[in-house]
C-alpha positions in Angstrom: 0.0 0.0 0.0 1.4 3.2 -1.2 1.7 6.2 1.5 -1.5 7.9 0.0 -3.9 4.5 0.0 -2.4 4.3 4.0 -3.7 8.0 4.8 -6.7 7.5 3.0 -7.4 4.2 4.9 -6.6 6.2 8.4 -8.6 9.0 7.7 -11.8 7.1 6.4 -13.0 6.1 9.7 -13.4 7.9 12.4 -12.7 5.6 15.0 -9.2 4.8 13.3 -9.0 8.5 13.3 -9.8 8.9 17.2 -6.8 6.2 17.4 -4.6 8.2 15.4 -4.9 11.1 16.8 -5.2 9.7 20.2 -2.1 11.8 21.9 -2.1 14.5 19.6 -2.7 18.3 21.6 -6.0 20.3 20.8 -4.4 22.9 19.4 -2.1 20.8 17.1 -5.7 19.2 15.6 -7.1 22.3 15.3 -4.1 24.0 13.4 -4.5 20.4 11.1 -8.1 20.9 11.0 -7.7 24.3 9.9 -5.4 23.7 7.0 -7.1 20.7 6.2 -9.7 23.2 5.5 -7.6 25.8 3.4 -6.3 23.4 1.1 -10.3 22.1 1.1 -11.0 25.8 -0.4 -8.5 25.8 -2.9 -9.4 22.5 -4.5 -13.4 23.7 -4.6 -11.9 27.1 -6.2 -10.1 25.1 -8.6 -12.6 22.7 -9.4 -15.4 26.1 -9.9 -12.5 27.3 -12.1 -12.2 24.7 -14.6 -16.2 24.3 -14.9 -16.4 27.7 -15.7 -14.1 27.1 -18.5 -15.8 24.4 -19.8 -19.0 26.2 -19.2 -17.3 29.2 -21.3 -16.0 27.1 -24.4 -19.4 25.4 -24.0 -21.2 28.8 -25.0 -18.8 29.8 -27.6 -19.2 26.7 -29.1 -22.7 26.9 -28.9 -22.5 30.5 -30.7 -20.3 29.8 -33.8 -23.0 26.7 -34.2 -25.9 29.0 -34.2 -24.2 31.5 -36.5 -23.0 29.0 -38.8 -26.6 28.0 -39.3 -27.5 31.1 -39.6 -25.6 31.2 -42.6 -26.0 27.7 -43.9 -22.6 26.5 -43.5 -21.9 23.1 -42.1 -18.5 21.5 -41.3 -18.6 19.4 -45.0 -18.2 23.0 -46.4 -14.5 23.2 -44.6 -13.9 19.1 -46.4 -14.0 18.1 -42.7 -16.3 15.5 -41.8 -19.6 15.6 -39.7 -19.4 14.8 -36.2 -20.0 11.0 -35.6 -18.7 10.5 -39.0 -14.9 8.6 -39.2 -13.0 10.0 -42.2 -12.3 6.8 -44.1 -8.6 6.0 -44.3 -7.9 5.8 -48.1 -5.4 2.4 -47.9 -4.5 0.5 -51.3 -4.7 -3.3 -51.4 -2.6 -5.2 -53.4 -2.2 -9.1 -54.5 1.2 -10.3 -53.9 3.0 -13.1 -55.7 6.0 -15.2 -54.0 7.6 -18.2 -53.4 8.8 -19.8 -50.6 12.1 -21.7 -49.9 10.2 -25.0 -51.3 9.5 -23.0 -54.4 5.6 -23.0 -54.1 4.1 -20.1 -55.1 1.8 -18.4 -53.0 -0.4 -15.4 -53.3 -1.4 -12.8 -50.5 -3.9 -9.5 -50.2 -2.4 -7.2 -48.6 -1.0 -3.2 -48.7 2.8 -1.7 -49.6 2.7 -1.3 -45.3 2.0 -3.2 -42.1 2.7 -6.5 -41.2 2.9 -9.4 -43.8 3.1 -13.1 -43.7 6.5 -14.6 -42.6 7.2 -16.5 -46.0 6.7 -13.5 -47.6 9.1 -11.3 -45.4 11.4 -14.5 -45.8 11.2 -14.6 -49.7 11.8 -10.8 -49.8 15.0 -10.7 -47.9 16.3 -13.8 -49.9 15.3 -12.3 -53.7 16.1 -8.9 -52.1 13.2 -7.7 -53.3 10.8 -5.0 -52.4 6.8 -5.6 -51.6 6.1 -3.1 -54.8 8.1 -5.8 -56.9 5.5 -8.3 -55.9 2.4 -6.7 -56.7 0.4 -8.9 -59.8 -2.9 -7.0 -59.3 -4.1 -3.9 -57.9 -7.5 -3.8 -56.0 
C-alpha cells in the first residue's frame, strides 16, 4: 500500500482516526483541521475554475453553431467530416506473388505497409526484393 492509500485508509473512519490522533494536543488538531480546510478551499476554487471554462467554451461553441446556421454553412463545407462520422482512411490493397524456400508459389492481399506473412518477409530478404516488386494486381 502506497503512503496515500495508507492515509486515506486512516482518515476514512473515524474511529481509526480517534486512534490516530489519540495523543495529539487540541491545538495541534485544530491548526490540522484548519489547513485541512484551506487546502479544502482551494481545490473547490479550482474545481469552480475549470467548470467555468468548460462552461465558457461550451457557450462559444454553442455561438459559432448558431451563427454558422445562420448562414448555412456546415462543417462538409470546410472538407471536414460531420461529427460522428470517421473520415475513411484511403489504404490501397494489393495481391502479392511469392515463393517460398520449397518454391511453391503463393499469393497474398495485402497493402505496400504493415505487417505481412512470414514467407513473404522470408522470400523478400532472400530475392532482395521490395513488396512493390511483388504486386500482380491492384484492388
Amino acid at each position: 500500500m502506497n503512503i496515500f492509500e495508507e492515509i486515506m485508509h486512516r482518515l476514512s473512519s473515524k474511529t481509526r482516526m480517534r486512534g490516530l490522533f489519540r495523543d495529539v494536543h487540541v491545538e495541534d488538531m485544530e491548526r490540522i483541521v484548519s489547513r485541512l480546510q484551506d487546502v479544502l478551499d482551494e481545490k473547490r476554487q479550482a474545481v469552480m475554475a475549470e467548470q467555468q471554462k468548460l462552461q465558457a467554451k461550451k457557450d462559444s461553441i454553442d455561438a459559432i453553431r448558431k451563427m454558422m446556421e445562420e448562414q448555412g454553412v456546415s462543417l462538409e463545407d470546410f472538407g471536414q467530416p460531420a461529427a460522428g462520422e470517421k473520415k475513411k482512411r484511403n489504404i490501397k490493397r494489393y495481391l502479392f506473388e511469392y515463393q517460398d524456400a520449397d518454391g511453391g508459389v503463393h499469393q497474398w492481399e495485402g497493402s505496400l505497409t504493415g505487417r505481412a506473412p512470414k514467407l513473404f518477409q522470408d522470400y523478400l530478404q532472400r530475392a532482395g526484393k521490395e513488396r512493390a516488386d511483388c504486386i500482380i494486381e491492384s484492388r
